[in-house]
Every structure is written in C-alpha cells, then in structure tokens.
C-alpha positions as CSV (number, residue, x, y, z in Angstrom):
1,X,0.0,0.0,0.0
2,X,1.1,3.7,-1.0
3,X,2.2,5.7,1.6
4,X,0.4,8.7,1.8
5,X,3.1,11.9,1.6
6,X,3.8,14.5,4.5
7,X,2.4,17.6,3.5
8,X,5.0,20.5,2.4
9,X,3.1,23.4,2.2
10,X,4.8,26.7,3.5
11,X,4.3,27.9,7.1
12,X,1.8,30.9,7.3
13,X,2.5,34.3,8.6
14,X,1.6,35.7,12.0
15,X,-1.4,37.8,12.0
16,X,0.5,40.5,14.4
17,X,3.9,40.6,16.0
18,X,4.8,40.5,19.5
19,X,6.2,43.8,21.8
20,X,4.9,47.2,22.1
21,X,3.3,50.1,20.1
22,X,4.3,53.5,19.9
23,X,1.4,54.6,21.4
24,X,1.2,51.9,23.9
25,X,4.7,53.3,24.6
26,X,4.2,56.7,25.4
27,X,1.3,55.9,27.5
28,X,3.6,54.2,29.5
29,X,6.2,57.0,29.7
30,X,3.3,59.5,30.1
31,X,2.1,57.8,33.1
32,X,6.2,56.8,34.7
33,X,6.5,60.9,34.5
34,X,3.5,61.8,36.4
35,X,4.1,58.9,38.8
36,X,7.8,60.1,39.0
37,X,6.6,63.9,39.3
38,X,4.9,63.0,42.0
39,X,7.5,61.0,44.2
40,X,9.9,63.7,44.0
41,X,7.6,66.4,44.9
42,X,7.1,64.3,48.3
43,X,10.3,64.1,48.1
44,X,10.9,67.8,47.8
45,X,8.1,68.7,50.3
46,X,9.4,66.1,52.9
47,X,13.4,67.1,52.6
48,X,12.4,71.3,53.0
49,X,9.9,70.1,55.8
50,X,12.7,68.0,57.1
51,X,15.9,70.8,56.9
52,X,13.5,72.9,58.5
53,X,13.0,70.7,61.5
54,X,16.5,69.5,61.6
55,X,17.3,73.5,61.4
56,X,14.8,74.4,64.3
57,X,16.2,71.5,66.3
58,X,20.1,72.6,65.7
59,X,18.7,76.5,66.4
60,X,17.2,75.4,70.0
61,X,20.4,73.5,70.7
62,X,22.8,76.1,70.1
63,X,20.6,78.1,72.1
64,X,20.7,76.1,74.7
65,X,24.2,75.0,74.7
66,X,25.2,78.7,74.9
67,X,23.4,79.8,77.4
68,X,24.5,76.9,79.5
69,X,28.0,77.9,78.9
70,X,27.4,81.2,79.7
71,X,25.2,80.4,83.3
72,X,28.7,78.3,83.9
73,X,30.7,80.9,83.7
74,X,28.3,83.4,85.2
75,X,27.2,81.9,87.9
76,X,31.4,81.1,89.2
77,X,32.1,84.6,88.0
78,X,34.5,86.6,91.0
79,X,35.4,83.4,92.7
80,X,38.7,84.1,95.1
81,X,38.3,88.1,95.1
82,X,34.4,88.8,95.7
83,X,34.9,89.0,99.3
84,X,37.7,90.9,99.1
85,X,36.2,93.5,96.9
86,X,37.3,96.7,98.4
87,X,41.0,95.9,97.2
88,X,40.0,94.1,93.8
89,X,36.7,95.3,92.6
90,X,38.1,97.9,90.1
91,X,41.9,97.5,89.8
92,X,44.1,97.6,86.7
93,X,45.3,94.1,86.3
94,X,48.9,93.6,85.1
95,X,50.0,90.3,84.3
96,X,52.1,88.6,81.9
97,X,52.1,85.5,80.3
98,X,55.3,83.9,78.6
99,X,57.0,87.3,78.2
100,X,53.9,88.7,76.8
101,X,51.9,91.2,77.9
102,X,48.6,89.8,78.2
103,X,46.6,92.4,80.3
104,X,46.0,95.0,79.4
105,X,46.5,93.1,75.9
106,X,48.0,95.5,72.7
107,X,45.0,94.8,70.4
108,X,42.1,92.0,70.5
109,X,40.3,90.0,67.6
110,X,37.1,90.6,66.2
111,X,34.3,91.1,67.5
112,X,36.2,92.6,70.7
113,X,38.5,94.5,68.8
114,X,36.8,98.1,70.2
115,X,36.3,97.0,73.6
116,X,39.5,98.1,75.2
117,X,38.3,101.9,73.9
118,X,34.7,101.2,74.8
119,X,35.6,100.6,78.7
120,X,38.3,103.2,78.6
121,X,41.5,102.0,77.9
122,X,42.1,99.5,81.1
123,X,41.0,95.8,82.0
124,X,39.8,95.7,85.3
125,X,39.4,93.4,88.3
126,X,35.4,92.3,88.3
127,X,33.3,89.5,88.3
128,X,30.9,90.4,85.4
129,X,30.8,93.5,83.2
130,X,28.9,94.3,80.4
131,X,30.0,96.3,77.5
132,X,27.2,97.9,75.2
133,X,28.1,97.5,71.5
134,X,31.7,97.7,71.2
135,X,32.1,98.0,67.9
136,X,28.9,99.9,66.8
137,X,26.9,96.5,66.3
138,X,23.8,94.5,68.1
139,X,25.6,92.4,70.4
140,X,26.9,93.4,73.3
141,X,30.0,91.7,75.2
142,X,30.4,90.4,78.4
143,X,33.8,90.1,80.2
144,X,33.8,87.6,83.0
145,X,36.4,86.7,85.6
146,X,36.7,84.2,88.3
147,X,39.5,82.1,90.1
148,X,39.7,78.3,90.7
149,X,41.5,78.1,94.2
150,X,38.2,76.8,95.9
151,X,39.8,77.0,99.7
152,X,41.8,79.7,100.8
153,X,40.7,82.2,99.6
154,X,41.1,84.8,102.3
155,X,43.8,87.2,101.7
156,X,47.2,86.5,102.8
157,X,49.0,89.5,104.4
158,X,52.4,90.1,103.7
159,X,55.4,90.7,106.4
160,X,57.5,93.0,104.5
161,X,58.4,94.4,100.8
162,X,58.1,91.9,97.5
163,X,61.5,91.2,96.5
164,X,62.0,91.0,93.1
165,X,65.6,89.0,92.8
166,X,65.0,86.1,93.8
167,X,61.4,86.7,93.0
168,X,59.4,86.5,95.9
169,X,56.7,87.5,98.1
170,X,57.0,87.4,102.1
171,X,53.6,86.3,104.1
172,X,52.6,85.4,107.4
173,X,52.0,81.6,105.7
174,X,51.6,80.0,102.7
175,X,49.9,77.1,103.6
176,X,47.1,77.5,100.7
177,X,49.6,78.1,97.8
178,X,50.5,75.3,95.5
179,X,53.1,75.3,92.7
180,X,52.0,76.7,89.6
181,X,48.8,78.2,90.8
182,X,48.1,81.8,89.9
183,X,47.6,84.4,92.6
184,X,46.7,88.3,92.8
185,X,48.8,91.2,94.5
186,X,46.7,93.4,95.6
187,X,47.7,96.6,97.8
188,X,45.2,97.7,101.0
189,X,44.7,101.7,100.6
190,X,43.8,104.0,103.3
191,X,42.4,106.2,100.3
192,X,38.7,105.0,100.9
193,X,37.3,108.1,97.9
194,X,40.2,107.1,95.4
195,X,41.6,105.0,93.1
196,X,42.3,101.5,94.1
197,X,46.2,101.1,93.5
198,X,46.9,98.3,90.4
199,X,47.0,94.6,91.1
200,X,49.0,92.2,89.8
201,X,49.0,88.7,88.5
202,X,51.7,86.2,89.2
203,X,51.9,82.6,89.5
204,X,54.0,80.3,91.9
205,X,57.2,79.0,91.1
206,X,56.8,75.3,89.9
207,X,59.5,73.8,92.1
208,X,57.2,75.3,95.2
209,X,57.4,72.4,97.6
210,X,55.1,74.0,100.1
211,X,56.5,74.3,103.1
212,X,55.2,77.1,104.8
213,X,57.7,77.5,107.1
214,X,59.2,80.5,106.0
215,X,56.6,82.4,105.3
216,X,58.4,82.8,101.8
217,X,56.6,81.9,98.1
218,X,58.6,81.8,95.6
219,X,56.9,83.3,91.7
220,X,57.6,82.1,88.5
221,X,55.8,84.5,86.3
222,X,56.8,87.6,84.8
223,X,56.0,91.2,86.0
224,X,55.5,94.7,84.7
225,X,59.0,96.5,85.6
226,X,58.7,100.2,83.7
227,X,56.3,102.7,82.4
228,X,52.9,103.1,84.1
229,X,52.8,99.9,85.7
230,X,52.8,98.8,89.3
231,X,55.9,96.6,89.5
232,X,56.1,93.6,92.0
233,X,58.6,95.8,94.7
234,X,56.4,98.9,94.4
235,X,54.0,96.9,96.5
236,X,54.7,97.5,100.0
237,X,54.3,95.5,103.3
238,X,50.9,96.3,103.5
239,X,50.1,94.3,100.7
240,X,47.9,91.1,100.3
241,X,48.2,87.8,98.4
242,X,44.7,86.2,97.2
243,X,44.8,83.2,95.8
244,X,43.1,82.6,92.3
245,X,43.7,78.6,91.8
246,X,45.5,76.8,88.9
247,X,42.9,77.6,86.5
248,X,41.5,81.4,86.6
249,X,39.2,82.5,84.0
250,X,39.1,86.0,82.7
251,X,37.5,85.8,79.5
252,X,35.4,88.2,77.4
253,X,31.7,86.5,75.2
254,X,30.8,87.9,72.4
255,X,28.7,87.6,68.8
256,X,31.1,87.7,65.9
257,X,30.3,88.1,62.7
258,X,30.0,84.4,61.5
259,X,26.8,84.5,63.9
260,X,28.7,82.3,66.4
261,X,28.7,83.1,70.0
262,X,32.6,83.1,70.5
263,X,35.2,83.6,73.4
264,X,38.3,85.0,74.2
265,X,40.9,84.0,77.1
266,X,42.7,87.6,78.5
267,X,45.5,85.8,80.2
268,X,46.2,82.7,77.7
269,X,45.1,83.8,74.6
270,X,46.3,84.9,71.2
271,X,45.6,88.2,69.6
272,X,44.7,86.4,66.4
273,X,42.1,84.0,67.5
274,X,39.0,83.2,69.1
275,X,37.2,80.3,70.5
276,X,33.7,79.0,69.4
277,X,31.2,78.1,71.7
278,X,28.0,77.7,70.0
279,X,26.7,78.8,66.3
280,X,23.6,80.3,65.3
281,X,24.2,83.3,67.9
282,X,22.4,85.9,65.5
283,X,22.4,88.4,69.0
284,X,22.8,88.5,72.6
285,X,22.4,91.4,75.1
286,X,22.5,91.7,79.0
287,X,21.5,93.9,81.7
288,X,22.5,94.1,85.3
289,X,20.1,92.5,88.5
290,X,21.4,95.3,91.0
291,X,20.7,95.5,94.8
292,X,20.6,99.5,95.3
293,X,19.3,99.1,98.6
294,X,21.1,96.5,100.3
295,X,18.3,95.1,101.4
296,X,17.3,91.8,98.6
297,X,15.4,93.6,96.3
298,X,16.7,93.8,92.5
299,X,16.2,96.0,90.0
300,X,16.7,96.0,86.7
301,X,19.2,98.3,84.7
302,X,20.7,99.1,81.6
303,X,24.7,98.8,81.1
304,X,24.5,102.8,80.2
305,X,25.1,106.1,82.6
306,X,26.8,105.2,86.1
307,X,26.4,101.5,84.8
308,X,28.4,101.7,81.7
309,X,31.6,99.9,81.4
310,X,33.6,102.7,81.3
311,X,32.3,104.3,84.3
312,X,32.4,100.7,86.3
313,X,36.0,100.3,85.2
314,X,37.5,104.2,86.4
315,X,39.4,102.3,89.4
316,X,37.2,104.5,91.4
317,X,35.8,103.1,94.8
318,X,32.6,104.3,94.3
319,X,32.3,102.4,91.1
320,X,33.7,99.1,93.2
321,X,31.1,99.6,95.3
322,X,28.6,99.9,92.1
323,X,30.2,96.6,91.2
324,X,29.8,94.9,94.5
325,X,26.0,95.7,94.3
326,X,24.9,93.8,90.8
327,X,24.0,90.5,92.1
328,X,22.8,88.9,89.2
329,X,22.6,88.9,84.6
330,X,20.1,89.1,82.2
331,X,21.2,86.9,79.3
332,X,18.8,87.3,76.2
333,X,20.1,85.6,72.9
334,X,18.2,85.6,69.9
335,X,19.4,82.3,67.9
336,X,18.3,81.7,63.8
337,X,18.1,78.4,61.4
338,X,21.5,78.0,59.2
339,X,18.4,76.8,56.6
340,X,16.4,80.0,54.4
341,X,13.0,79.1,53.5
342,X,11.4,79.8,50.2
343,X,8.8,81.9,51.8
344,X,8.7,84.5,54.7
345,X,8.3,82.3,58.1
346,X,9.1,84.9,60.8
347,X,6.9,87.8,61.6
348,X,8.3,91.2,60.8
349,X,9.5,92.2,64.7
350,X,10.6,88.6,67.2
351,X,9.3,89.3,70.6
352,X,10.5,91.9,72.7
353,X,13.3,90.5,75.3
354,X,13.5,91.8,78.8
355,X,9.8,92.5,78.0
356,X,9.4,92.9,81.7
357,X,11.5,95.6,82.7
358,X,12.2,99.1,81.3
359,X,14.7,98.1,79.0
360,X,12.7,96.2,76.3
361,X,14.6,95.1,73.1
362,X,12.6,94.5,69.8
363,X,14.3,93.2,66.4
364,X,12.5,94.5,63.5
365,X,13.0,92.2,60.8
366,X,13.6,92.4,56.5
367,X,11.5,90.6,54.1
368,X,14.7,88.8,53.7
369,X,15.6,88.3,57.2
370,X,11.7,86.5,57.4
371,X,12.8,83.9,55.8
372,X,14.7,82.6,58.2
373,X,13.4,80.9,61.7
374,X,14.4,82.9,65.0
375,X,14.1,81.7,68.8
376,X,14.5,84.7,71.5
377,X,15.9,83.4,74.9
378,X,15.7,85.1,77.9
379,X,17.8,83.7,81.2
380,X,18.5,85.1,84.8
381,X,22.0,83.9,85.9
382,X,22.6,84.4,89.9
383,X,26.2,85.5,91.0
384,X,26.6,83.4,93.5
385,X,29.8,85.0,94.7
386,X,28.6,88.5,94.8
387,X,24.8,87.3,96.6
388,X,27.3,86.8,100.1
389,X,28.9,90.2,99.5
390,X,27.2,93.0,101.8
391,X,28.0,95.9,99.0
C-alpha cells in the first residue's frame, strides 16, 4: 500500500507581532512621568519640611548649649576676690604671660576688637561687666572673671616688701599656695574716695614644695618692671596675696560676625584668634540685677550712665562699690536656622526680650531676614559670689 506523503506546504504568517506600540509606549512613559513627578515632589516637600526641622532643632540647641556655657561661667564669675572686693573690685590688672603682655592686651580680635576703647583703655578686676556695642553692632560683650583656688581664699598679708631678685613675696604663711597656681597682688589703701592702686598677676614657682615654714613663696611669672605699671617691689608690706587657683578665668563672650557666640581668654590667649562656643548666635544682650538698697530687692538696669563699662571700670571706689552691688545677669540671645525658606516664616519684629522691665529690646526684621526661623531666649543667671557680698 502507498504511503500517503507529508504535507510540504509553507508555514503561514503571524497575524501581528509580538512587543509594544508606539502609542502603547508613550502611554507608558506619560504615566512613569506623572508617577515620578509625584514621588519627588514628596520628596521635595518632605526634605524642605525636614531641613526645617532639623534646622529648628540645631537653632534650639545652640541656644541652649550657649546659654549653659554662659550660666557656667556666670554663675562662678569673682570666685577668690568677691569678698575681698574693696582691694579688687576695680583695679588695673597687670600680668604677663610667657614674656607677653597679656593684660591690658596690645589689640584684641574681632568682635572685641573696640572693647578696650569702649571701657576706657584698662582691663579691670570684676566678676561680670557688660559692655554695650563695642564696635557699633547689636551684640553686646560680656567680660567675666573668676578664680579656681576653691579653699583659701582669704587674703594673705604680707610681712614685708616683695622682693624681686629672687622673685618672691613674704607672708605670714603659705599654707594654701601650691606650685603653679596663679595668685593676685593686691595693695590695701587708706584712700577710701580714690583709686584702688593696680594689682598684679603672678603665679608660683613650679619647684614650690610647700612648706610654709618661712613664710616665703617663691613666683615664676613675669612682672611689669617700667612705664605706668605697678611693679612687683612697688608693693609695699601692707600688701595682700589672694589666691586665684590653677585655672583662673578671665574671658570676654561675644557675637562675631560668622553669627557664632565666640570667646576670648585675657591671660592665655592669642591676639589672632577666638574660640567658638555655639553657632547660630544671631544676637545676645544683657542687663545688670542690682541691689541698690542692700536690702534683697533687684532692679533691673541698663549697662549705660553710672552702669556703663567705662564708668564701672575708672578704678574709682565708688564704682567698686557699684560693682559689688549687681548681684545677678540678664542673658537674652536671639538664635536663627543656618536653613532660608522659600517663603517668609518669621513675623516682621521677634518678641521683645527683657519685655518685663524698662529696657525692652525689639528686632524689626527684612522681608529677607523673614525667611529665616528665629528663637528669642531670655535667662536670669545668679552670681553666687557677689549674693554673700554685703555691697
């Protein structure tokens, strides 16, 4: 029987081809652009909304952080020569450091480079003194200074004259001196109307064993010898010895002009350089708490007229006194986001700071500077060294 033949007839044609149309195509892409348009404008929304937070959380924190640096330093501020005010509060300070003259310094850095002028030409022994726009800007600066003995911080009188080769001064003891600590000269006046006579800075020698035997402490710094200022024999045996500890601080606080609160050591630092404490310190301003009466009442009052630095720092007793009698500081800072917003976010004038007393401070504000987000912070900061002073 025949076999029957396979069939070789041609293979047909597809009716369509497989894939995508053009307009099936752009559909698509139509569709991936709105869906794309839309993530990144949650994206956008959530990244400003989140720099903003992130801004407003860094703003509070600097805040923060700088005005707890500044209660720290307040609060100590006239440690070791509070009690003793009628010999310190008010005298010129001569000290050197390292064969430099630190105090009174030749020039300062920005932003305290007009301050020397501004409280009239002479640093001066006090616990807390606030200088009103040194250099013709918002801020104002503070200058703070306080020891770091702890204990013996009476005065220690002296016997007879300093000598000055070896150098040397001569007390009844010297049982609370230690080597390398940092001590202040100061000279008792019968002049109670005056000018309190210069003190003077020094430090103990480091090979100070402390025997107290003699009655003799040995210095290691270096002293004023010519000119104008009160060298270490000029001081006679009616002179007293305060102890100021290892570490004394006599700084000066201030705004410069990278919107940073900033800092500046008197007896260690440069002339070139400051130290940053917190940024986003757009302004900060202070008034004194002063007890008039002697009695526990404060009142509030502006760092101008009998309160200005300048006439707080004339080596006058009257102004010591003046001094003695500011018990406490008014700290207001006004702190802004590093972040601009696209639209204006701040009102046109921030709240007014020290808006209970007679010195109220308003910032009026630019379309510009609305962009931005502000906090105003007010403190009160106690001096607890000046509260046990009868002024």
């Amino acid at each position: 029987m025949k076999k029957q033949s396979e069939s070789t007839a041609p293979p047909m044609h597809p009716l369509f081809q497989h894939g995508l149309s053009l307009i099936e195509l752009m559909v698509a892409m139509a569709i991936g652009l709105v869906v794309s348009l839309a993530i990144f404008s949650v994206i956008s929304v959530s990244e400003a909304r989140k720099r903003n937070t992130t801004g407003a959380n860094d703003m509070n924190q600097n805040g923060a952080f700088a005005l707890y640096q500044l209660d720290q330093a307040i609060r100590s501020a006239g440690t070791g020569f509070s009690q003793q005010y009628t010999l310190t509060f008010g005298c010129a300070i001569n000290a050197k450091n390292n064969d430099k003259a630190m105090i009174p310094p030749t020039s300062l850095p920005d932003p305290f480079s007009s301050l020397k002028a501004s409280i009239g030409g002479a640093f001066r022994i006090a616990p807390v003194i606030i200088s009103k726009d040194p250099n013709g800007k918002l801020s104002d600066t503070l200058i703070v200074m306080a020891g770091s003995a702890g204990y013996g911080e009476m005065p220690i009188e002296s016997t007879s004259v300093p000598t000055a080769s070896p150098s040397a001064l001569h007390l009844l003891n010297t049982l609370s001196f230690s080597a390398g600590q940092q001590l202040l000269v100061a000279e008792r006046s019968s002049d109670n109307t005056g000018s309190l006579p210069a003190c003077l800075v020094e430090s103990v020698d480091k090979t100070y064993s402390g025997s107290a035997s003699t009655g003799v402490l040995p210095l290691g710094g270096k002293f004023y010898t010519a000119g104008t200022d009160k060298a270490l024999t000029s001081y006679s045996s009616n002179s007293v010895a305060i102890n100021l500890g290892s570490t004394p601080s006599f700084q000066l606080y201030g705004v410069g002009s990278d919107n940073a609160l900033v800092a500046f050591d008197l007896l260690n630092g440069t002339t070139t350089s400051v130290d940053q404490i917190a940024d986003g310190v757009l302004e900060m301003h202070a008034i004194y708490g002063v007890d008039q009466g002697n009695n526990g009442t404060i009142a509030w009052i502006a760092p101008t007229g009998n309160y200005a630095a300048s006439a707080l720092l004339n080596g006058s007793v009257d102004a010591g006194k003046r001094i003695a009698a500011i018990k406490a500081i008014r700290i207001g800072l006004i702190t802004r986001s590093a972040v601009e917003d696209k639209n204006v976010v701040s009102p046109a004038t921030l709240s007014a700071m020290f808006g209970d007393t007679d010195f109220p401070y308003v910032k009026t504000l630019n379309e510009a500077e609305q962009k931005f987000r502000y906090r105003v912070l007010d403190a009160t900061i106690p001096l607890r060294n000046a509260l046990v002073v009868n002024n």
